[in-house]
N, C-alpha and C positions, 0 to 999 in steps of 0.2 A: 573579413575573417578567412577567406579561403576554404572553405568547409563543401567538402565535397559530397555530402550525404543528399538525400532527396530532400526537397522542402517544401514544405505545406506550400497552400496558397499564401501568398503575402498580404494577409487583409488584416485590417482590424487594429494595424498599426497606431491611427491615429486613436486615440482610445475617445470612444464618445461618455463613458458614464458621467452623469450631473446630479449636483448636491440639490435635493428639494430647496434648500434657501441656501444658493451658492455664497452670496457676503457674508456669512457667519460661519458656514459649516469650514469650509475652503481653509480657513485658520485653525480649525483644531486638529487634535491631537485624537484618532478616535481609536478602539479595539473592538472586537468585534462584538460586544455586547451593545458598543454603543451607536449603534447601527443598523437599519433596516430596510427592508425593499418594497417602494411605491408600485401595486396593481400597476394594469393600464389591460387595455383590449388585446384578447387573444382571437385570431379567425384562423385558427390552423383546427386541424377535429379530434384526434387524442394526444395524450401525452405521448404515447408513444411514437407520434409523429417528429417528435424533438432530434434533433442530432447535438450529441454531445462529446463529440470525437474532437482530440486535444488539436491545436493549431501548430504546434512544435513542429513534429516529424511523426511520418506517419506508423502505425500499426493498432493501438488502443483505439478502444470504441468509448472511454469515458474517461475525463483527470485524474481517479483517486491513484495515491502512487505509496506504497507503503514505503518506508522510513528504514534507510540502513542505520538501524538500532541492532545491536547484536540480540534483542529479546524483541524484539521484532520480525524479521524477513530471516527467514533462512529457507531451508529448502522447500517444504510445503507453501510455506508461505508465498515464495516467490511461483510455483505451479500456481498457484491458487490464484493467485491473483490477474496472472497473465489470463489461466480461463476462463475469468469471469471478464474479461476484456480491460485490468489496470497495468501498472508495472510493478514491480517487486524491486528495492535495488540492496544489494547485498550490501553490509557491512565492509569496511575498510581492513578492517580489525580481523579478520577471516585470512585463514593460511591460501595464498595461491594453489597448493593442493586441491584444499576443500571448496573454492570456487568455481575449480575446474570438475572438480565430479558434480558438483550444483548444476552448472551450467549444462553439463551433458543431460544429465537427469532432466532439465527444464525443457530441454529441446530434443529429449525422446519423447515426452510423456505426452498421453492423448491428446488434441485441443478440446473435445465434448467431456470426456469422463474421468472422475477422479481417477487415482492410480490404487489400486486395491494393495490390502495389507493381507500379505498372503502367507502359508507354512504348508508343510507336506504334512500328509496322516501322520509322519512319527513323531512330530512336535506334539511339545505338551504343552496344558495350561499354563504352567507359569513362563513359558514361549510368549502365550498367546496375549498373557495378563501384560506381559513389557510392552506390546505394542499397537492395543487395540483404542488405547486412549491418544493416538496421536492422528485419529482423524474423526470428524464430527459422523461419519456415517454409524459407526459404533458396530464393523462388522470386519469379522478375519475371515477371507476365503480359504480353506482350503483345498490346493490341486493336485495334481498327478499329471504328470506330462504336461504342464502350464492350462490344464482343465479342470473346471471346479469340478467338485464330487462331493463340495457339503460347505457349510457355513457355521460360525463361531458368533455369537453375539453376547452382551454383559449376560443376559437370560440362562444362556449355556452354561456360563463358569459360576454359576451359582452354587452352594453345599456341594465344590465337587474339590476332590484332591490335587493342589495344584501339580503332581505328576501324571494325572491322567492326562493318553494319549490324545491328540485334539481328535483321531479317526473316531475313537470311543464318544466322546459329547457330541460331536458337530450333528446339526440338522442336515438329512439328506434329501431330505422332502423341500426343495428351494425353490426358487421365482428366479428365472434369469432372463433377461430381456435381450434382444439382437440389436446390433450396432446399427442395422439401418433404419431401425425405428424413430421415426420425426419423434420430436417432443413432445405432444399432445397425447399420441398412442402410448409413450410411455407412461406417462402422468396417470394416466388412466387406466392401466395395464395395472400399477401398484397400489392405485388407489381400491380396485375394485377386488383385487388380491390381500389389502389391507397388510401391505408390507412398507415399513419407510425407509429401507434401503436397496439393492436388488445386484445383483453381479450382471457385467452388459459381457456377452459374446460373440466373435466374430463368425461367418458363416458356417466355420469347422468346430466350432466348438469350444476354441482359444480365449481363455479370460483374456479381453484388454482394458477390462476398468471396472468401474462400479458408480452407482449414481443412486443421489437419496431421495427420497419422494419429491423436494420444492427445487430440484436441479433441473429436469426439464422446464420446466416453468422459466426458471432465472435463465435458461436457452435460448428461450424465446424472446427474451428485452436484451441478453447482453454476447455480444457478439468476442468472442476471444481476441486476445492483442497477438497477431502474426506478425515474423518478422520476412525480411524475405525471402528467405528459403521455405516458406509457411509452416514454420514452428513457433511454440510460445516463445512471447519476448521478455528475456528480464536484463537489469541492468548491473552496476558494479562499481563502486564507491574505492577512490582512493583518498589518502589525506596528502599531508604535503611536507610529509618528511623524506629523504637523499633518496628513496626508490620510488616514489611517486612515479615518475615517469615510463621505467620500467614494467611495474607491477600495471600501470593502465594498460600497455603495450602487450603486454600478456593478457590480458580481460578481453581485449581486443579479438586477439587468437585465438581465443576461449568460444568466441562469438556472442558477447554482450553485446544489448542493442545502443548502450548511453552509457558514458563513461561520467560520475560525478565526482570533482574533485571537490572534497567539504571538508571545512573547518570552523571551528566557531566563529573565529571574526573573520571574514574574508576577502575583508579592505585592506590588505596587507604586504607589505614589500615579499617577503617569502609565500607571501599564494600568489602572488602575478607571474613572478619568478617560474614556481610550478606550473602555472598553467601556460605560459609562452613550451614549455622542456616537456608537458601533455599532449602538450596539441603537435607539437613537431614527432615525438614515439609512434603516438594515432596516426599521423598523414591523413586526419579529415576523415576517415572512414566510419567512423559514429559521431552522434553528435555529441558534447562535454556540455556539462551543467555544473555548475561551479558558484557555490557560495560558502558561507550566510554572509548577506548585508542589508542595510533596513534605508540604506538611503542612495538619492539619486547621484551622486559621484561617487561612491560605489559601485554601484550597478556599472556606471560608464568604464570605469577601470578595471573590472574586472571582463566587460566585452573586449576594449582596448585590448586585452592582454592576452584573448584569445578564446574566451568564452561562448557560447552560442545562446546558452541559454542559464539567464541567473538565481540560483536560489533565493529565496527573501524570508527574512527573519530574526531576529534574535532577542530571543528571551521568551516567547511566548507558550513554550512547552511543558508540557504535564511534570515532566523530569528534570526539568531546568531552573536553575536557582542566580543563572547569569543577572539579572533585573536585582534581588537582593543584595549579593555577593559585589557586585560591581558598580549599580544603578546606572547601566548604560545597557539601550536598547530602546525600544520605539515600537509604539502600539501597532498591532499587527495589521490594521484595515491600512493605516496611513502610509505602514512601511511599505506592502503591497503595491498601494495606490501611487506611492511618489518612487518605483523603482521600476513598474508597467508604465508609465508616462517617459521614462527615460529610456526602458528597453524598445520599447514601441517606436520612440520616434526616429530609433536606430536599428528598425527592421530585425527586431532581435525579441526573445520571450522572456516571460519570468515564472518560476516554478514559487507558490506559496508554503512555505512549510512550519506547521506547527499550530500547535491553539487549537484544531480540530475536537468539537463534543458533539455536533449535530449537524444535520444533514443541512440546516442553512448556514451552516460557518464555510461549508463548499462552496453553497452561492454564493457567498459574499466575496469570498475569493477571487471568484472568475468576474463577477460582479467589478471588481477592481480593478482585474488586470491581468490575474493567473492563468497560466495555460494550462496549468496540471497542480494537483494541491495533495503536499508531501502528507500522511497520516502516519502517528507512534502507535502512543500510547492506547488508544481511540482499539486498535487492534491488536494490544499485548496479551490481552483476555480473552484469546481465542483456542481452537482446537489445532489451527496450522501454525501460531507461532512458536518459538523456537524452544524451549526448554520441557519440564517437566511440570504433569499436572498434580496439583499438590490439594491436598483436603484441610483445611483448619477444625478445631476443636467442635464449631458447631455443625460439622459436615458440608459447609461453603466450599465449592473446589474454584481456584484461583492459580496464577500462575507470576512470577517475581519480574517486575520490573526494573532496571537502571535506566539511569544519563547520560550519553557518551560522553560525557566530560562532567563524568561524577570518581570519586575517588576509587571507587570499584574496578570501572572501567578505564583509568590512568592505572593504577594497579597493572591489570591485562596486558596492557597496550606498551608498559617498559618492565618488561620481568627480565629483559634480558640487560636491563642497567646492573651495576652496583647496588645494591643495599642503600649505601646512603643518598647517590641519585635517587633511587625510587621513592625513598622518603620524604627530600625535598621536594621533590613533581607532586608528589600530593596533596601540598598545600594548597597548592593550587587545582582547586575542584568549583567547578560550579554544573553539578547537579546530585540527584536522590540516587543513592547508594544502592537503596532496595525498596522495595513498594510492594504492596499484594496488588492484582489486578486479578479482580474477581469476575469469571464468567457470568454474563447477565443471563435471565431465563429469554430463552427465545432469539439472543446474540452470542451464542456461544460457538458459530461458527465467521467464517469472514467472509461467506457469501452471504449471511443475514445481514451484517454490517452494512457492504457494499450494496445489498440490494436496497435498505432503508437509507443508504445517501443518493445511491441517483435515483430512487422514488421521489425524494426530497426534490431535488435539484431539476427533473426534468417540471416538476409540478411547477418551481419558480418561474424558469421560464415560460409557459403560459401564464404563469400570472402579470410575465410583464411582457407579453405580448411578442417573443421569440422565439425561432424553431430553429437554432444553431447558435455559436458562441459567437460567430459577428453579432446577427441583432442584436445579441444582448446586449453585448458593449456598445451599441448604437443606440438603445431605446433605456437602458436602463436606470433609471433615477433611486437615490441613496440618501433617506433624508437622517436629521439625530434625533436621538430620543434619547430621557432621564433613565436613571436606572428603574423607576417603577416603571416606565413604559416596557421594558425587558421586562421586566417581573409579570405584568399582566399577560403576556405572550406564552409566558410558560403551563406547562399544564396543570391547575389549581384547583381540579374537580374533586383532587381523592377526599374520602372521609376523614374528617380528623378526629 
């Protein structure tokens, strides 16, 4: 392939995972319900001892990779997720403009601290109302000279006129912590102040962020994804329509860490096409990740063609209606399983994506074969993904999901057809228009997410007796189980 980027160690190619009764299991058809992971001896001493840093290419300290969904990854999202150590990869669908101010924004921003939502004294509440629901901290600093001098919280704008000035409400009585405070002394600094968010400043006094009470903490297990200029890393999605090539070319310049060229099916004479006219724009300077496909001559033709690393999937997402609409696609454990057996044995990776509910739908992934496991929907119901948070009738706040290849999103994607073009491309839809995706209590951020899957996922591997992503694939056994066997694993204790 020619790919001139840095590359992992080359291990783990030959994939060791084995079926608990390999003559039976080996011929089915499995998804990830139908599927689970055999114990074995751990002699390592905590979970924390685990490393779960991807095999790809280097910068992330763990696989989860959020999903260029246009209600997915946008700008917070993609900060967020680089800090908490995953990737972010931007939508296709996004104007070259607006990836280009993403990308700057991505690689000015802190790597330890969020990026505060800030206004000057003369803003008023209804300033303050537009923008305090667009981070999970739930706090607007306000500065002077890039210095706080008071603080804004939901508490503040209560019974108050949405034209009062924020100088008038803001608390000036605040808690702000120093940038070179370890994570423990902060933890503890807010706990004993009984504050759960706090503005961090630099040794003059300069806001450079804000941190919420369980952020040092998630500091301390999840180390940021740098790239090498030691900024966060995010990525950049093209499809594989006449400017593909170009528009990568630009991501590039942009300074994206991975270029992914996606389309639904991507066993295709026009995505090989694209990705031979990608890979020549790039000249190898990132690495291209390039799918969906659920099977092993797939996977071969799309490395063939100039891929490094292949997406795997089709049909398995929350938003996706391909499997109905079509009846072509392939249970996700097996698609995994039989496209890492192909990539692997051609020094090549595979990215999982899709079907994501729980923190062992991750293991099973890597379990497979994955080097990194793509997540939507899973994070549409958060405070950093991209649209606007909405209240329903019973005071539920949620926030609206699509399919990139739901009618909504075909829609978006040719406004610049004809009328009657645009009508016919619509027929062609396979996925969900619109969805509420409702903020869970306690998951309403996407370092809650993230930190309950690699809890998840590092606890697996001790259980199957690995302290990195080789062992696992070296030690890890996958045996099947009936649908009640999934049912008995789930949590069954509430009261009914």
């Amino acid at each position: 392939m020619g790919c001139a980027f840095p590359k992992a160690d080359l291990f783990g190619y030959c994939l060791g995972m084995r079926f608990l009764h390999p003559e039976r299991d080996e011929q089915l058809e499995l998804a990830l319900e139908d599927v689970f992971i055999v114990p074995d001896l751990f002699d390592g001493g905590s979970r924390l001892d685990v490393d779960l840093t991807p095999d790809d290419f280097g910068g992330a300290s763990h696989p989860i990779v959020s999903a260029n969904m246009n209600a997915v990854t946008g700008k917070r999202m993609a900060e967020t997720m680089a800090r908490l150590g995953g990737l972010g990869v931007l939508p296709q669908d996004m104007t070259l403009a607006t990836v280009r101010r993403i990308v700057e924004h991505v690689h000015r921003a802190h790597v330890r601290f969020d990026t505060p939502l800030v206004v000057e004294p003369e803003a008023t509440l209804r300033d303050v109302q537009g923008i305090i629901h667009k981070r999970a901290h739930d706090m607007v600093v306000v500065v002077v000279n890039d210095r706080p001098v008071g603080i804004l919280t939901q508490a503040d704008l209560q019974d108050r006129d949405q034209y009062t000035l924020a100088e008038n409400a803001m608390s000036r009585d605040m808690v702000t912590l120093g940038a070179d405070l370890e994570p423990r002394a902060m933890y503890e600094r807010m706990r004993t102040s009984r504050v759960r968010s706090a503005p961090v400043v630099a040794a003059d006094g300069r806001l450079v962020g804000i941190v919420g009470r369980w952020d040092p903490v998630r500091q301390s297990i999840l180390e940021p994804a740098l790239g090498g200029a030691g900024k966060l890393q995010v990525a950049g999605a093209v499809g594989i329509s006449g400017d593909s090539a170009e528009r990568a070319a630009a991501l590039v310049e942009y300074g994206v860490d991975c270029v992914v060229v996606d389309t639904a099916h991507g066993h295709q004479r026009r995505m090989l096409a694209t990705l031979g006219e990608v890979r020549e724009s790039t000249g190898g300077k990132v690495p291209i990740v390039a799918g969906n496909v659920c099977t092993a001559p797939g996977t071969a033709a799309l490395l063939d063609a100039g891929a490094d690393i292949v997406k795997v999937n089709v049909g398995p997402g929350a938003m996706c209606t391909t499997r109905m609409q079509t009846g072509v696609g392939r249970p996700s454990f097996s698609s995994v399983l039989a496209c890492a057996r192909e990539a692997h044995s051609r020094g090549a990776k595979v990215w999982a994506d899709g079907g994501v509910r729980h923190p062992r739908d991750v293991a099973l992934y890597l379990a497979a074969g994955a080097s990194r496991v793509m997540i939507g929907t899973a994070l549409a119901g958060t405070y950093e993904s991209p649209g606007d948070l909405r209240t329903d009738p019973e005071g539920r706040r949620f926030k609206e999901n699509y399919g990139m290849a739901s009618a909504r999103a075909v829609s978006d994607r040719t406004e610049k057809d004809d009328a009657f073009t645009r009508a016919r491309k619509a027929f062609f839809r396979e996925g969900i228009s619109t969805s509420k995706i409702y903020l869970r209590s306690g998951f309403e951020s996407v370092g809650d997410i993230v930190v309950d899957m690699i809890s998840g996922v590092r606890s697996t591997f001790t259980y199957v007796g690995a302290k990195n992503l080789q062992e696992l694939r070296e030690k890890v056994v996958v045996g099947v189980q009936t649908p009640h066997g999934y049912g008995e694993g789930t949590p069954h204790g509430r009261e009914r």
